[in-house]
N, C-alpha and C positions, 0 to 999 in steps of 0.2 A: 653660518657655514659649519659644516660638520666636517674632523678631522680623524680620518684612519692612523690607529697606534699602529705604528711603525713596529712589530713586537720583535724586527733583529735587532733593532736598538737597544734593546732593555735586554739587562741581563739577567734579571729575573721577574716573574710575575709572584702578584701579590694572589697566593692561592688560598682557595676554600670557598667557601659558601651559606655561609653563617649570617644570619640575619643584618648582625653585628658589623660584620666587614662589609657587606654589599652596601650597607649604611653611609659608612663613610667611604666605598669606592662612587659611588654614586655623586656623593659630595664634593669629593676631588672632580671628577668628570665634571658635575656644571660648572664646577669654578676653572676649568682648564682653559677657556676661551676669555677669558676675563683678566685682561691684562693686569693686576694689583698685585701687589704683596699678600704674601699668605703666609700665617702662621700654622704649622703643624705640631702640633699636644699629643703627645704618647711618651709611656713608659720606655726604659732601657730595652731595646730588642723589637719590637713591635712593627718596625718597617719604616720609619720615620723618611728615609731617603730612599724606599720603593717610591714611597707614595709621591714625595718630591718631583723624584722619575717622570710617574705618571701626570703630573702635571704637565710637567716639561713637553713630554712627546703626545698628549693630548691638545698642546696649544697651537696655535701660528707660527711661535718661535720653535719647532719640534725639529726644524731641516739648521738649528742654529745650535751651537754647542751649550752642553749644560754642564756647568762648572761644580765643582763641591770644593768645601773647608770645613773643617772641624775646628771651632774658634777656640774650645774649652784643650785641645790638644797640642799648643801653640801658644807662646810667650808671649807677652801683651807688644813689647820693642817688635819682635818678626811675625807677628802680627799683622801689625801697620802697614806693614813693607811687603807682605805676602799679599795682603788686599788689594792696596793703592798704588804698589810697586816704590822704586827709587831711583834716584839719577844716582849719576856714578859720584864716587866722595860725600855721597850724605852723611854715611856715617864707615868706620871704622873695618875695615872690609870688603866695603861698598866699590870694589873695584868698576864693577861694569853696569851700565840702566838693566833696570830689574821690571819686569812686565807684570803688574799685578794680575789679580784675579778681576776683579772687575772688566778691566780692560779686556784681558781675555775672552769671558764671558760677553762681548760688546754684540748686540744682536740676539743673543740667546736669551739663557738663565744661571742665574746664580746661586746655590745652594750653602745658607749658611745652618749648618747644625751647631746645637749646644749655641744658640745665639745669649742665654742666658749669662755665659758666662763672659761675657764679654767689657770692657772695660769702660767707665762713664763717656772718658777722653774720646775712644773710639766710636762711640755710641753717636758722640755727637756729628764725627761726621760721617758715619753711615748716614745717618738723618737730614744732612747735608745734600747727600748724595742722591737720596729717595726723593726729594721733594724737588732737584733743581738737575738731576744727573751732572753736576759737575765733582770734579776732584783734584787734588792737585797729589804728585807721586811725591815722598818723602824727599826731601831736602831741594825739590820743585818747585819752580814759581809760575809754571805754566797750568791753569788751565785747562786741564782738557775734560770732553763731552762724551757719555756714555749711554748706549740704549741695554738698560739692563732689567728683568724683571728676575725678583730676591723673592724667594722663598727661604724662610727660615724654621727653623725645628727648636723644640727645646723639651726638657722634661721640669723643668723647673713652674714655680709658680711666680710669671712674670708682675702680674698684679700686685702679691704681696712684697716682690723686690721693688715694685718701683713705690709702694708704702713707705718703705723703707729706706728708700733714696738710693738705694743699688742700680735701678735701670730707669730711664728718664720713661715720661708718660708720654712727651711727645714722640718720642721713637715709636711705643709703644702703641699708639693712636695709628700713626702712618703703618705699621707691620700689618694691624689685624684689618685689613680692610675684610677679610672673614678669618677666622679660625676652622681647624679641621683636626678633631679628635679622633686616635685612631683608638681602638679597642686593646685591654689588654688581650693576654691570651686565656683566661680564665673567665672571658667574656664572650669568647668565639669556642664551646664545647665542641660544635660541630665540627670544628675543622682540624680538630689535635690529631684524628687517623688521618684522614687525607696528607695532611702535608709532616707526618710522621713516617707513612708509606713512601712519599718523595722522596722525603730526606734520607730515607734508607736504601732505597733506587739509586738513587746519585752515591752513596757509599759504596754499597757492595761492586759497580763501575766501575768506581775507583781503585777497589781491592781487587779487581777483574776476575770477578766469579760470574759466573754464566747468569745466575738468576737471583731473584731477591723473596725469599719465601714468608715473607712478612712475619707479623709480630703473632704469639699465641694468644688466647682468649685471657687468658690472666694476666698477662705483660702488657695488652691493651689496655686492662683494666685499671692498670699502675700508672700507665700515661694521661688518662682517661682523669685519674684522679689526681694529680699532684698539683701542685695551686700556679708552677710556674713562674716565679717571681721575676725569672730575667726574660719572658713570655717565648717566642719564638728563634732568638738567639739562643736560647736555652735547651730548647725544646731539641733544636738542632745538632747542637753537642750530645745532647743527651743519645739519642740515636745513633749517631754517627759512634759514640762509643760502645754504646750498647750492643753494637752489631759488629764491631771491631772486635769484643771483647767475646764475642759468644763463638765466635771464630767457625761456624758448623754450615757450610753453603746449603746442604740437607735435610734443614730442618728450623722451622719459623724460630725466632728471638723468643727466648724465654726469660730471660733475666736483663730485667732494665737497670742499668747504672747510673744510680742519680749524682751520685756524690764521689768523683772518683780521687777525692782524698785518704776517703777509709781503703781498708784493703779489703779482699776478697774472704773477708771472714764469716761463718754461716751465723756463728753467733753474735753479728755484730748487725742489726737488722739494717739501719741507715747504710751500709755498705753498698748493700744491693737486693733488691725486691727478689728475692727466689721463689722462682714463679710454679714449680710443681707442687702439687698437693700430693699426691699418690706418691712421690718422692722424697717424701720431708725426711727420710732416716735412711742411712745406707743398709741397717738391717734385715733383708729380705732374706726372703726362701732361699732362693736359688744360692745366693752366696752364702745363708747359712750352711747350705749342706755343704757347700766348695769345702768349706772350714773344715767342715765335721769327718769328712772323708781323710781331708790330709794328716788330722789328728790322729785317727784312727788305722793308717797302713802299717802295714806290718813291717819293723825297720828289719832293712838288710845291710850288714856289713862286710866288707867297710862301704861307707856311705858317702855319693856325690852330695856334698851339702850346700854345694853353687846350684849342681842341676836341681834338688829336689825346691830350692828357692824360685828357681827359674820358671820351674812348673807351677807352682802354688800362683807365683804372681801371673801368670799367665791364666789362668783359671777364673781368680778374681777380675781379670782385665776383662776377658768373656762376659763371665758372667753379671757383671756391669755394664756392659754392653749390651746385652740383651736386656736386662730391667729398664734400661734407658732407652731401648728403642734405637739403638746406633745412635744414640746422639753424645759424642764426646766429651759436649758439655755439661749433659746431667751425668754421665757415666763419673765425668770429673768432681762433682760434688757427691755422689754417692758413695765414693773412695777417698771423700777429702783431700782430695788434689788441685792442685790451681793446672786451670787448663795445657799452662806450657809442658806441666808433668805429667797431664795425659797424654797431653800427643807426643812426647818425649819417649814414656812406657810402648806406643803403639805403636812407633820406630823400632827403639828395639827387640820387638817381638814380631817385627812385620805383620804388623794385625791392620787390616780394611775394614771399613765398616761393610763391606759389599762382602767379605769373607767369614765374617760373622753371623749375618745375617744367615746367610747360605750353610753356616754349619750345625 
């Protein structure tokens, strides 16, 4: 029997088209009708609990709820008690019965990430659980029955823990009835525009600008190449800053921000990829002559020395603006300004890029 992804379910889909992912979408899909445990392998950021997801709303159980925990983000004591739940007075706090995740999850699926980190004591009756569906809730003597299918994630290397007596084999045995590696992102080239383009869609939405002018040929080529260590969480930040940062609804992202510990210093390269070649130096023509003229008028006394300042910087403001093509943001590096002081300058000179252009 074949089952329609419900796709208002999912909150997001695993996008691109890379050899790579369709590999392991593929791999998820057969194993979605196949009631077992499943183990899911990938790197920090990689989709770990998309992919889950799609298990979930691929299966039989897809009209039942799909639960998640992060076991590595939770104390081994509230742990227990968030899993298996508790009666009231188990322990110290324990005013009222406590409904675990399991329970929860009864009829569905239950999503354990970071399984790795999880505790022997606990292990054991997860494995309890898997092999017989029973449990009993902390400080419980009852009993009770669960239909639950666990998929679990980790980034860890469970083999060499359970070498090492960290994670039992038998759990281990029962979890992988298959495994499902997902790709990092330095494994799927294909898909770093596409879903660099999404994720800057869903940005500028958010900053409610009309449209999203994509990335320049050079600032792709920065995306294009960066190894991506935290893979698609990463990638996502990266973007969504990038495009925060370049603040120009006008004109495609030029400057990607990889690292937004450094500051916005030209000569601090890891700062940030500056992405025009033709713009590498604020010294051009047109603001050489701006210079040369003002040097050169002939002073009348007595002299407004606010107004002849006023002019000059409005000159250079121009004239930077036009090297730059209206775009604020190169305009702002050719004048050594962080962007808040270009558009600060272009307040108080009531300067448009639509009036510059025009003049």
């Amino acid at each position: 029997m074949r089952y329609i992804l419900p796709m208002d379910k999912i909150q997001q889909n695993m996008i691109g088209q890379s050899s790579a992912l369709m590999a392991a979408l593929d791999h998820l899909s057969s194993l979605a009708t196949i009631d077992r445990p499943v183990l899911i392998l990938g790197e920090r950021g990689t989709g770990k609990e998309l992919a889950a997801e799609r298990l979930h709303f691929l299966s039989p159980r897809w009209s039942g709820v799909f639960v998640k925990i992060n076991c590595g983000a939770i104390a081994e004591t509230l742990l227990e008690s968030e899993l298996f739940g508790h009666e009231a007075g188990a322990f110290t706090g324990a005013t009222k019965q406590h409904i675990g995740r399991f329970e929860r999850a009864d009829k569905g699926t239950l999503f354990l990430d970071e399984l790795g980190t999880m505790s022997l004591r606990l292990q054991e009756k997860l494995l309890r659980l898997i092999e017989y569906g029973e449990f009993e809730r902390v400080g419980g003597s009852k009993t009770l029955q669960v239909d639950v299918r666990i998929i679990a994630a980790t980034n860890a290397d469970l083999p060499r823990l359970a070498d090492a007596g960290e994670f039992r084999w038998d759990l281990l045995d029962r979890m992988t009835f298959d495994v499902v590696r997902l790709p990092p992102l330095r494994e799927r080239q294909d898909d770093i525009a596409e879903l660099a383009q999404h994720f800057g869609i869903k940005m500028v939405a958010e900053l409610g600008w009309p449209l999203f002018q994509g990335f320049s040929e050079t600032a792709l080529k920065t995306l294009m190449t960066h190894s991506w260590p935290g893979n698609i969480r990463e990638l996502k930040n990266v973007v969504e800053r990038s495009v925060y940062r370049w603040g120009d609804q006008e004109t495609p992202v030029q400057s990607v921000v990889i690292n937004p510990f450094h500051t916005f210093n030209q000569n601090d390269p890891s700062a940030t990829h500056n992405l025009q070649d033709e713009h590498s130096t604020p010294a051009n023509t047109e603001i050489a002559e701006v210079a040369e003229v003002a040097r050169s008028k002939d002073r009348v006394w007595p002299a407004d020395l606010r107004q002849q300042l006023h002019d000059i910087e409005y000159d250079w403001l121009v004239s930077a603006l036009k090297e730059a093509n209206q775009s604020q943001k190169i305009a702002a590096q050719l004048l050594s300004l962080s962007y808040d002081q270009m558009r600060s300058l272009m307040r108080k000179h009531k300067l448009r890029t639509r009036s510059v252009r025009s003049s």
